[in-house]
C-alpha positions as CSV (number, residue, x, y, z in Angstrom):
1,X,-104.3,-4.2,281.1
2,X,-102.5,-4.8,277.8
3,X,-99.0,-4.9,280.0
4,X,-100.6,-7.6,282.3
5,X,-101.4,-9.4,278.8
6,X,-98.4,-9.5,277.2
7,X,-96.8,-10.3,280.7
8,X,-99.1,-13.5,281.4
9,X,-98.6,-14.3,277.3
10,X,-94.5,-14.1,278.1
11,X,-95.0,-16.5,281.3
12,X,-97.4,-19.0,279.3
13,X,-94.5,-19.4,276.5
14,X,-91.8,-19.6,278.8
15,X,-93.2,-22.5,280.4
16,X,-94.2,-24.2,277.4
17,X,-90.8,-23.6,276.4
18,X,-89.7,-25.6,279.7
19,X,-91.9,-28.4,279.0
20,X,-89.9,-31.7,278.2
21,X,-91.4,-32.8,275.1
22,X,-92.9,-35.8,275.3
23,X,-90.7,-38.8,274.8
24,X,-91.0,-41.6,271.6
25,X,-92.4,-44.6,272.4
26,X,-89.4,-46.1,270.5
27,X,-86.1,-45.5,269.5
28,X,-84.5,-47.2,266.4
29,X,-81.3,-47.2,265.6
30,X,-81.1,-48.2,261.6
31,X,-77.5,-48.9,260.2
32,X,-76.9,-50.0,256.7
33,X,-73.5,-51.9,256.9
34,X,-70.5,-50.1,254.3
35,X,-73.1,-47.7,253.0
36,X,-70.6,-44.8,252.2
37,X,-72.2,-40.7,252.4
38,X,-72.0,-40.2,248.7
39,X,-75.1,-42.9,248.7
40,X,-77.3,-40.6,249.6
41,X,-76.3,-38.0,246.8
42,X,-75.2,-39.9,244.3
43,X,-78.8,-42.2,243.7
44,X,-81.0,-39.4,245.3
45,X,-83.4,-39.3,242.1
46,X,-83.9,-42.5,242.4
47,X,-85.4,-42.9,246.0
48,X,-88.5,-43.1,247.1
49,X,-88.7,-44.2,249.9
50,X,-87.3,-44.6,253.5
51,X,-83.8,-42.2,252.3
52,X,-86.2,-40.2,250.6
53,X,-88.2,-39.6,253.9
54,X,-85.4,-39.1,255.7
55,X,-83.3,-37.0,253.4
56,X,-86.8,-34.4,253.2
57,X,-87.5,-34.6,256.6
58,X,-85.0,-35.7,258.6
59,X,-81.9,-33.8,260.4
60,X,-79.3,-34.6,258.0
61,X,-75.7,-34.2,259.3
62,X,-73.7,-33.9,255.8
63,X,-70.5,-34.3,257.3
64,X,-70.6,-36.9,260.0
65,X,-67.8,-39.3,260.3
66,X,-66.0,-41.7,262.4
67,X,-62.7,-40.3,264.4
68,X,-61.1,-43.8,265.1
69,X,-59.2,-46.6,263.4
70,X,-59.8,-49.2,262.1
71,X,-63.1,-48.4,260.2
72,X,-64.3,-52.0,260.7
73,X,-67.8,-53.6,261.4
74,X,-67.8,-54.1,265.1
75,X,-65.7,-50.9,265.8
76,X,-68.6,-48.9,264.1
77,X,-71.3,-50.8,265.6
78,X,-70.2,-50.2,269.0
79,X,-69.4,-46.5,268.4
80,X,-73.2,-45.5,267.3
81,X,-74.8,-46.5,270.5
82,X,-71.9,-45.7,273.1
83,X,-70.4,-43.0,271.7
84,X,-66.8,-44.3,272.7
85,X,-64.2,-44.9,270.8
86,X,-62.1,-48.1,270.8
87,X,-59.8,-46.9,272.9
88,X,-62.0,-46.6,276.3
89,X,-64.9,-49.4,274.2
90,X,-62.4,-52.2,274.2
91,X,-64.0,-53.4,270.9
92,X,-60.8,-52.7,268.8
93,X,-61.0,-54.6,266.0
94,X,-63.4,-57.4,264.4
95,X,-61.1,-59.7,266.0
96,X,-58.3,-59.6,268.0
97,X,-55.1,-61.4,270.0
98,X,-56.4,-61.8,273.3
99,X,-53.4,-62.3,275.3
100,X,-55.4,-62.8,278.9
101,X,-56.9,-66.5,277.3
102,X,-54.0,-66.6,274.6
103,X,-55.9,-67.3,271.7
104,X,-57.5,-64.7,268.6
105,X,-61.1,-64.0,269.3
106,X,-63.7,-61.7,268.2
107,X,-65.3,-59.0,269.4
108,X,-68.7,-60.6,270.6
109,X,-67.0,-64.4,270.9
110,X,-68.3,-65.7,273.8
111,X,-67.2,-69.3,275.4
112,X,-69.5,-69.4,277.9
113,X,-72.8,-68.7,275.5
114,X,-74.3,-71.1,273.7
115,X,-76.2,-70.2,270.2
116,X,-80.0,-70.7,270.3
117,X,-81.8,-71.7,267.2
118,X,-79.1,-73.8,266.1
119,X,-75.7,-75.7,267.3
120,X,-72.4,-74.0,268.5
121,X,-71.0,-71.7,270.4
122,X,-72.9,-68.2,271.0
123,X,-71.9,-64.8,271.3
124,X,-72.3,-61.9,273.5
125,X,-71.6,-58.4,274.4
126,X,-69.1,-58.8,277.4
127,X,-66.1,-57.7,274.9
128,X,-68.2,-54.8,275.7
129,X,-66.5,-52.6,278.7
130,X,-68.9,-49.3,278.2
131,X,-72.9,-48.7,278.2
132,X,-75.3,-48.0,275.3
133,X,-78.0,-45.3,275.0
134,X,-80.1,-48.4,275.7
135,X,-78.3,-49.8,279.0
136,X,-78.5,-46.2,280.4
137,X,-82.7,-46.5,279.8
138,X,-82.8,-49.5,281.7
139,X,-80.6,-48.2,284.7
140,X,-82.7,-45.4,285.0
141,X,-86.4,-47.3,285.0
142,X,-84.7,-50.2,286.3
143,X,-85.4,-52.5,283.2
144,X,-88.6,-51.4,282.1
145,X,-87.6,-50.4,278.7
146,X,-87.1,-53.4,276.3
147,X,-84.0,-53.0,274.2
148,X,-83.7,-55.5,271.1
149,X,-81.1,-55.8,268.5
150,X,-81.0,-57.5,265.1
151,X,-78.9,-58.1,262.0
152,X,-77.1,-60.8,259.6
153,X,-74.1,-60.7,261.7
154,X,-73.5,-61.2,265.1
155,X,-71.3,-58.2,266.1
156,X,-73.7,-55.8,264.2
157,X,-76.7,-57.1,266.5
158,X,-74.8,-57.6,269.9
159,X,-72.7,-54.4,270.1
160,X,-75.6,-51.4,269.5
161,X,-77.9,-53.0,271.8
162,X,-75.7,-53.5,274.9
163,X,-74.7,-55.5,277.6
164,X,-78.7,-55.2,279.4
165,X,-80.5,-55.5,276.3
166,X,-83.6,-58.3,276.2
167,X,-82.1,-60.2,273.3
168,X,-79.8,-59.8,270.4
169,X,-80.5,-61.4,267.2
170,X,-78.8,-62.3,264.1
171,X,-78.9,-64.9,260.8
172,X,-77.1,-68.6,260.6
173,X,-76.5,-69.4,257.0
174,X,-76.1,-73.5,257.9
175,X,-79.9,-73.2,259.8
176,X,-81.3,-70.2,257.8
177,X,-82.9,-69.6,261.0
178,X,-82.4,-66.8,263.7
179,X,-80.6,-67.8,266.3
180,X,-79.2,-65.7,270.0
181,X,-77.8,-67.4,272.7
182,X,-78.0,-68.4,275.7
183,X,-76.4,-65.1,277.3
184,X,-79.8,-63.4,277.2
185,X,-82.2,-66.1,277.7
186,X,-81.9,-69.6,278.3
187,X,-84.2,-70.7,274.9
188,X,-85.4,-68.5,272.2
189,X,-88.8,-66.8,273.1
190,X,-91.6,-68.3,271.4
191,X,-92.3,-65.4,268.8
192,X,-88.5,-65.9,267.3
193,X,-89.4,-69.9,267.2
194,X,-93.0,-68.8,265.4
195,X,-91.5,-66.6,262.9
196,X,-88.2,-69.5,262.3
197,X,-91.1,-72.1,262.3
198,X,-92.9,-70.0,259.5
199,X,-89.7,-70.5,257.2
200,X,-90.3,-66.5,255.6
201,X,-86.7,-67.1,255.2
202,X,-87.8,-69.5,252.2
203,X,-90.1,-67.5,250.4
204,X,-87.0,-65.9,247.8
205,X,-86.3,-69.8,246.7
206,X,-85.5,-69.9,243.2
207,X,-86.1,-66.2,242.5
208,X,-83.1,-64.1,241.1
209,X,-81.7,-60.9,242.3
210,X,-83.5,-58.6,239.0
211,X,-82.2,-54.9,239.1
212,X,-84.3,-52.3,239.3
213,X,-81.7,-49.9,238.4
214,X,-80.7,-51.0,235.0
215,X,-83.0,-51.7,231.4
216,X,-85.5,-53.3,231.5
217,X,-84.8,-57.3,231.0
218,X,-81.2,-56.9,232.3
219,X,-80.0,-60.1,233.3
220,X,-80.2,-60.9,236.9
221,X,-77.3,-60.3,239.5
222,X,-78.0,-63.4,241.0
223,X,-79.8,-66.8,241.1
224,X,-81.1,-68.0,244.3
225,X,-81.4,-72.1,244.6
226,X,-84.9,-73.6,244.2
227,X,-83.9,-75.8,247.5
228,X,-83.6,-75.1,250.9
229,X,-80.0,-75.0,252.5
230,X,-76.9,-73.4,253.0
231,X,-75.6,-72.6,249.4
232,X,-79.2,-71.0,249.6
233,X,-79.1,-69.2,252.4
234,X,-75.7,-67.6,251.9
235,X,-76.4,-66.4,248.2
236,X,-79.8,-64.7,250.0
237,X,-77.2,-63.2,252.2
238,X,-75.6,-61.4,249.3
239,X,-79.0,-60.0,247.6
240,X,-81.4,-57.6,248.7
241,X,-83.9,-59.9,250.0
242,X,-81.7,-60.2,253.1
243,X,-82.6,-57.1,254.0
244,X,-86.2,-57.6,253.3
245,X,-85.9,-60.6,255.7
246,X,-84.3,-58.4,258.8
247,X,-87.0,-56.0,258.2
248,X,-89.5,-59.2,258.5
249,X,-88.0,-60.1,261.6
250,X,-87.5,-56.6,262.9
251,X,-91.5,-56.4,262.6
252,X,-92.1,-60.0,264.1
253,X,-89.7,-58.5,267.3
254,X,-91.5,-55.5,267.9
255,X,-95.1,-57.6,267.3
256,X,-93.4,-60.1,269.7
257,X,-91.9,-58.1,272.8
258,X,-94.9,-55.0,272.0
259,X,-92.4,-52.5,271.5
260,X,-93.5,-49.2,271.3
261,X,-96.7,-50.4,273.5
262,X,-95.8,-49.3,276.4
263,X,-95.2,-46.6,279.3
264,X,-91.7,-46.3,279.2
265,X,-89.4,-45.9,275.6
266,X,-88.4,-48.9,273.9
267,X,-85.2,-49.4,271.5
268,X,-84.9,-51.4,268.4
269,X,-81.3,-51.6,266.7
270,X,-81.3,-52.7,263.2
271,X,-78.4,-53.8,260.9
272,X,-78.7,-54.7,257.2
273,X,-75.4,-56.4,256.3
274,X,-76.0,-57.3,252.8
275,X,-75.0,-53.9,251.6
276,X,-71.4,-54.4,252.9
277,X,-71.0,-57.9,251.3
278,X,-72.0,-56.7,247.6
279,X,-69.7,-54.1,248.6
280,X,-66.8,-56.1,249.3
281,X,-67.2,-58.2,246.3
282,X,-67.7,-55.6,243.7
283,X,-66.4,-51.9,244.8
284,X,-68.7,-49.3,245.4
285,X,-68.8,-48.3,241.7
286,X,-70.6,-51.4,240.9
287,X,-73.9,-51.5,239.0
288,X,-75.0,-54.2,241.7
289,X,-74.4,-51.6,245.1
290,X,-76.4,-49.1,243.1
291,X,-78.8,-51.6,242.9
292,X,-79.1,-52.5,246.1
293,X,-78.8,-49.0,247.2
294,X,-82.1,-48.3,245.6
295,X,-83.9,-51.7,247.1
296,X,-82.5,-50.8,250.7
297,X,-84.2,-47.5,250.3
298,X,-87.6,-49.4,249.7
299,X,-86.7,-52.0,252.4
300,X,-86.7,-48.5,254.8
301,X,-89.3,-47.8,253.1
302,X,-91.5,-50.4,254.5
303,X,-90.1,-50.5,257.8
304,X,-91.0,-46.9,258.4
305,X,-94.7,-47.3,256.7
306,X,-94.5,-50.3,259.2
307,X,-93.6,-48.2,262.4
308,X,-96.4,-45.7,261.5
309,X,-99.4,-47.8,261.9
310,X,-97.6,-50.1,264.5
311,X,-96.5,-47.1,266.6
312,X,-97.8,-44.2,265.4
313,X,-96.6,-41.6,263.3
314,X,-95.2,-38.7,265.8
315,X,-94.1,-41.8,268.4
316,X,-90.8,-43.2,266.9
317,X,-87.1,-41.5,266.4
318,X,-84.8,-42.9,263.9
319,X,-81.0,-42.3,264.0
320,X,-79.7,-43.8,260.6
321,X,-76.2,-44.0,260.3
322,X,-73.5,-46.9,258.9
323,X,-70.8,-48.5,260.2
324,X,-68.2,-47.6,257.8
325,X,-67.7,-46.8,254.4
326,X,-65.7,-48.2,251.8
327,X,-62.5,-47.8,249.4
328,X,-62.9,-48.1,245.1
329,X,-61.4,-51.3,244.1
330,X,-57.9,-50.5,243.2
331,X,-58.5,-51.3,239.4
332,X,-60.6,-49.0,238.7
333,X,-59.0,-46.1,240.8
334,X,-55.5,-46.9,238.4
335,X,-58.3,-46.6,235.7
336,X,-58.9,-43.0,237.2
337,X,-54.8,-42.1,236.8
338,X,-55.8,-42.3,240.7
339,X,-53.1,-43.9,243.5
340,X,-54.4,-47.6,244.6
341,X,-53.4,-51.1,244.5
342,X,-53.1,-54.4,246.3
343,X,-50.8,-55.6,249.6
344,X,-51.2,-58.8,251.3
345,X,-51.3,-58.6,255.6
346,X,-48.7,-61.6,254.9
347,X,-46.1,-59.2,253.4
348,X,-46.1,-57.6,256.6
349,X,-46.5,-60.4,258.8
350,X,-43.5,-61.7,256.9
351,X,-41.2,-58.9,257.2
352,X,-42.0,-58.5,260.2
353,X,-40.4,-62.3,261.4
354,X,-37.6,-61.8,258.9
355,X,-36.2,-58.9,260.3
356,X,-36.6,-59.8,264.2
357,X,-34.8,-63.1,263.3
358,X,-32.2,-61.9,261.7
359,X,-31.2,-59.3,264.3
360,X,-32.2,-61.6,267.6
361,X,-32.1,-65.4,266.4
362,X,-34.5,-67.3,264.7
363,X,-38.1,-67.9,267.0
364,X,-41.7,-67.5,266.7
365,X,-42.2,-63.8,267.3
366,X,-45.7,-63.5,266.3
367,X,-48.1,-65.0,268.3
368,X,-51.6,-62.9,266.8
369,X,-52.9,-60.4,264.4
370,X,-55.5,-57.9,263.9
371,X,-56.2,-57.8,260.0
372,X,-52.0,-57.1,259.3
373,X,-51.5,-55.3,262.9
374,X,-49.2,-58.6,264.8
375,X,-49.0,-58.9,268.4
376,X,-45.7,-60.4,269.5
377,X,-44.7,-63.7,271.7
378,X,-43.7,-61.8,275.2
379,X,-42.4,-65.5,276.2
380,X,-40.0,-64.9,273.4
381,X,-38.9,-61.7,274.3
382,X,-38.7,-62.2,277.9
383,X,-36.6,-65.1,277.5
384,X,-34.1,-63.1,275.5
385,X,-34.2,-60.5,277.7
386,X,-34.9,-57.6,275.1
387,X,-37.1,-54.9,275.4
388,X,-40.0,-54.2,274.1
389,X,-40.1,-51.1,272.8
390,X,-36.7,-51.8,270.7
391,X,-38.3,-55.3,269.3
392,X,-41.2,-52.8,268.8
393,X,-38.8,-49.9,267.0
394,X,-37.1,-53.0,264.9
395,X,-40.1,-54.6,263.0
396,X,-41.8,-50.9,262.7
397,X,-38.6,-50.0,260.5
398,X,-39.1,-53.3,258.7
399,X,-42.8,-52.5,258.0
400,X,-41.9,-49.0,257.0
401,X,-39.5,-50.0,254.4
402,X,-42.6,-51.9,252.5
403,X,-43.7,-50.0,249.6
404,X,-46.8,-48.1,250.2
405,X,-46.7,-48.5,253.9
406,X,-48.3,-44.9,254.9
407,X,-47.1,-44.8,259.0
408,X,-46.1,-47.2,261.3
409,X,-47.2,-46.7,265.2
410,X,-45.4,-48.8,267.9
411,X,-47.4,-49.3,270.8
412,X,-45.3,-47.8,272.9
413,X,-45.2,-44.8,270.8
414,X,-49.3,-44.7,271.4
415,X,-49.1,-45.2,275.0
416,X,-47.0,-42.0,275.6
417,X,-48.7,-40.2,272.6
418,X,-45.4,-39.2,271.0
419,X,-47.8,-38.2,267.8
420,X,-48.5,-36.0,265.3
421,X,-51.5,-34.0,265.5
422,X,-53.0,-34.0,262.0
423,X,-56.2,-36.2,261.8
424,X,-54.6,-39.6,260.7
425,X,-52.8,-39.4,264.1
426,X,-55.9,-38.6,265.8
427,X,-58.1,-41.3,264.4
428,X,-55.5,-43.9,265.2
429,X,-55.1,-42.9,268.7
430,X,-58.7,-42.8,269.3
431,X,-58.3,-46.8,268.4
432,X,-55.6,-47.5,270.4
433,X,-56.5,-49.6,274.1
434,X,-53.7,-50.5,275.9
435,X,-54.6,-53.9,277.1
436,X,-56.3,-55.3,273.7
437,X,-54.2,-52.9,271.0
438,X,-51.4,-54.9,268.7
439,X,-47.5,-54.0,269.2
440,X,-48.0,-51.9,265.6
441,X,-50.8,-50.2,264.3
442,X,-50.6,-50.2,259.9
443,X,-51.6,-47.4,257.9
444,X,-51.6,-48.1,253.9
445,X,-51.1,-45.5,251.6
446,X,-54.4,-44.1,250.5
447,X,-56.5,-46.4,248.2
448,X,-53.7,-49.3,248.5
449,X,-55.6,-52.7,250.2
450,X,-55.0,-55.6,252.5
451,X,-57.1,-57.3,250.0
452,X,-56.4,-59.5,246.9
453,X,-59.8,-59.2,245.5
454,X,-62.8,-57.1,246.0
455,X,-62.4,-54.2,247.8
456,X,-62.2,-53.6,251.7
457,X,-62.4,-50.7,254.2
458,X,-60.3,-50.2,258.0
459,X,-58.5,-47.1,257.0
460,X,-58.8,-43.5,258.8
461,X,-59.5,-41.8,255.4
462,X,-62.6,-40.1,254.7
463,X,-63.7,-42.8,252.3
464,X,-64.1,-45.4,255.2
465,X,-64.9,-42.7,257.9
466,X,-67.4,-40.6,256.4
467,X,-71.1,-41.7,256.3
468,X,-74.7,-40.8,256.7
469,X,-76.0,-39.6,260.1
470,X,-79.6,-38.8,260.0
471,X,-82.1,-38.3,262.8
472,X,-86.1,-38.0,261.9
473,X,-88.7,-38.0,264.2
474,X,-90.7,-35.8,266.6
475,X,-89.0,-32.9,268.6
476,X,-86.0,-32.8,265.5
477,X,-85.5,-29.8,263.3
478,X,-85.6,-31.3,260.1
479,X,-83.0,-29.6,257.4
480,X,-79.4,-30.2,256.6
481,X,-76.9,-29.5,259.0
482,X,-73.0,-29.2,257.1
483,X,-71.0,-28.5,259.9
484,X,-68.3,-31.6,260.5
485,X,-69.8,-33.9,263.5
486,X,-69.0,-37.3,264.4
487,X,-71.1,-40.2,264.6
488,X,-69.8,-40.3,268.5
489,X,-72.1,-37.6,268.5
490,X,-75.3,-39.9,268.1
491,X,-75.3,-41.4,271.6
492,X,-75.4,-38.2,273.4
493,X,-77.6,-36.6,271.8
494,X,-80.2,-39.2,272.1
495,X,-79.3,-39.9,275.8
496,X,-80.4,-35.8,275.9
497,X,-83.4,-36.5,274.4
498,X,-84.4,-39.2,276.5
499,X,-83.4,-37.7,279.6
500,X,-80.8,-40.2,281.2
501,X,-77.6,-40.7,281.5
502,X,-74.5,-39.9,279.1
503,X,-73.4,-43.3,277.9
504,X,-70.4,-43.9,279.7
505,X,-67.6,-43.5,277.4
506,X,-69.2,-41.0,274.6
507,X,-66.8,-39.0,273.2
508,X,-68.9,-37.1,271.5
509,X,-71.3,-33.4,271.7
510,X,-75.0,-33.4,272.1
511,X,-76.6,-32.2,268.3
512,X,-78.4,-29.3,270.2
513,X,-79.2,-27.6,266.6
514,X,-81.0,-30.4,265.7
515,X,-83.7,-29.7,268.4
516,X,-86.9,-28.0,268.0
């Protein structure tokens, strides 16, 4: 009898064992744009909320980071989602030479789209050649999930939620409204005009940016205009309350399109930008990022309080993660008897014309750039009847004769992967696409910038490519996980967890520890 027992008790577990756990109602990816690792340790006392929850009960992968270059907004944003890298993602850079229309565009500019919510031309995800956790949902209910993203910017929106998402939304300074386009919808649906109509976006006029981090009566960061417009809407860009706004918005879209209500597993992507323009402005050793460190963590704070009654508590996963992260301003590393200072892209554009003139004859030989990465005029080259590769071997000399030019890669160097092997290498072939990729790919010394103020990121070192990659929610393993991971790694393992498809260029391993 007691054999029997123990025999029907080893059956029962094994099947509960084999039971799928039962999946969220919604998915949310949450990215804080240029919100470096050290974030999370460096202001820990002072959280209390969202980072807090997730840094006590979340998964938290210390040593995540991106394996591609450049370490750029839309190269990030299109990693988290698809797992790929720029090389099979086609999103190479924030913007680009596109040689197929012969013009620079970016990575979610869009001809054919027209915005919604205000005038111009819209964006879209066609840049876009692989799927997201969230197109591979939709294939495999055929569309009955609702995918949604949102953010400041329109890359940061577009690129996480996909090519099949429902709609993609981000903020006009000029309107102060929300706006899409005409990709995904032919007019805005009516709970984006309600919540534009509401003018929420109004609500910060004339306050100031007050820390929270300093003494008490500290003057204020920044002062917001008492009128309506765009010199108000772009300071309210750079402060906190930006953030408080997507998370307004984020709650109006799932109110709006009832995510989470449903039978089948919703996503939500959310981007707050105004992290990474503080960042750029001041350096990440600024008394205004720590500042809006510590307000981002109450932002999250409220979302997640949000998603609990909304949803339920025990029906959402978050994946919180950032796009890049973000180099000390030069000044203060020199300050540190550190390495660091400033380059201009135009030094290298520059030397780049000198020295092809001056060995083939005076013509336009650049026709495009990437940040300081040129493409060359082929009608040039063509018609001189050079090749490539030595026009390419010739300006990559010139480039490397610059002071504090780290490596030079020609493209046809990339192509046949005559490389090193140390991680540099690796992270720069992982951003290399043959039909979009520049003629040379730049690497800067460590700490040096393409920058003449402020401070920037784009670089394969660890200060751009290492940042938070946290998963909370039911069937995770909460703890901290220090093995090195990539954020590649985010896509897979939620296409595991909601039992579809592997996004179709991920790169990355499925976070198996992570699971309960």
């Amino acid at each position: 009898m007691r054999k029997n027992t123990i025999v029907l008790l080893l059956s029962a577990l094994a099947a509960l064992a084999a039971t799928p756990t039962k999946k969220p109602k919604l998915i949310v990816n949450l990215a804080v744009d240029q919100f470096r690792y050290d974030y999370l340790t460096r202001f820990r006392s002072e959280y209390t909320g969202g980072l807090k929850r997730l840094w006590e009960h979340g998964a938290v992968f210390t040593n995540a980071f991106y394996e591609h270059f450049p370490t750029v907004t839309a190269v990030g944003h299109s990693t988290m989602m698809t797992g790929a890298t720029p090389s099979v993602s086609g999103i190479v850079g924030n913007e680009w030479y596109d040689r197929e229309s012969g013009k620079q565009v970016t990575s979610v500019s869009d001809d054919d789209a027209q915005l919604l919510g205000a005038s111009g031309i819209g964006s879209s995800p066609r840049r876009l050649l692989v799927s997201t956790v969230g197109d591979e949902l939709r294939i495999a209910n055929n569309g009955k999930s609702k995918v949604i993203g949102i953010s400041s910017k329109d890359r940061s929106a577009i690129l996480p939620a996909g090519r099949m998402a429902n709609g993609a939304f981000w903020f006009d300074v000029a309107s102060g409204n929300f706006v899409s386009s005409t990709f995904y919808f032919p007019s805005l649906p009516a709970w984006a005009e309600k919540f534009n109509s509401s003018r929420a976006v109004d609500q910060w006029l004339g306050r100031a940016w007050t820390p929270v981090t300093g003494k008490q009566g500290a003057a204020p960061f920044a002062k917001l205009a008492a009128q309506s417009g765009p010199s108000y809407y772009g300071t309210l860009d750079r402060t906190p309350y930006s953030n408080d706004l997507l998370v307004l918005f984020a709650e109006a879209a799932i109110e709006g399109e009832n995510l989470g209500q449903g039978e089948y597993t919703d996503v939500l992507t959310l981007s707050l930008s105004a992290n990474d323009r503080v960042g750029h402005a001041l350096g990440p050793d600024s008394e205004q990022v720590h500042d809006i460190s510590v307000q981002t963590d109450r932002s999250i704070g409220h979302l997640f309080d949000y998603l609990d009654k909304k949803i339920g508590e025990g029906n959402w996963v978050v994946m919180m993660t950032a796009d890049h992260g973000v180099s000390p301003l030069p000044e203060v590393m020199q300050k540190r008897n550190m390495p660091g200072g400033r380059m201009t892209e135009g030094q290298v554009l520059k030397a780049i014309q000198a020295a092809l003139s001056a060995k083939y004859g005076q013509a336009d030989w650049l026709i495009g750039k990437s940040g300081p990465a040129p493409y060359f005029n082929l009608d040039v080259i063509n018609q001189k009847k050079l090749s490539r590769e030595e026009v390419e071997e010739v300006a990559a000399r010139a480039v490397r004769e610059l002071p504090h030019v780290y490596r030079v890669y020609t493209r046809s160097q990339l192509r046949t992967g005559s490389l090193l092997d140390d991680f540099v290498d690796r992270r720069v072939r992982a951003g290399f696409n043959a039909r979009r990729g520049s003629d040379l790919f730049i690497v800067a010394e460590p700490y040096w910038l393409f920058e003449q103020a402020g401070t920037s990121h784009g670089t394969p070192y660890n200060y751009d490519a290492h940042v938070p990659l946290i998963f909370m929610g039911p069937g995770i393993k909460p703890g901290h996980y220090d093995m090195k991971v990539a954020v590649n790694d985010g896509a897979p393992t939620l296409a595991t967890m909601l039992e579809v498809e592997t996004p179709s260029g991920a790169a990355g391993r499925v976070l198996y520890e992570m699971f309960e």
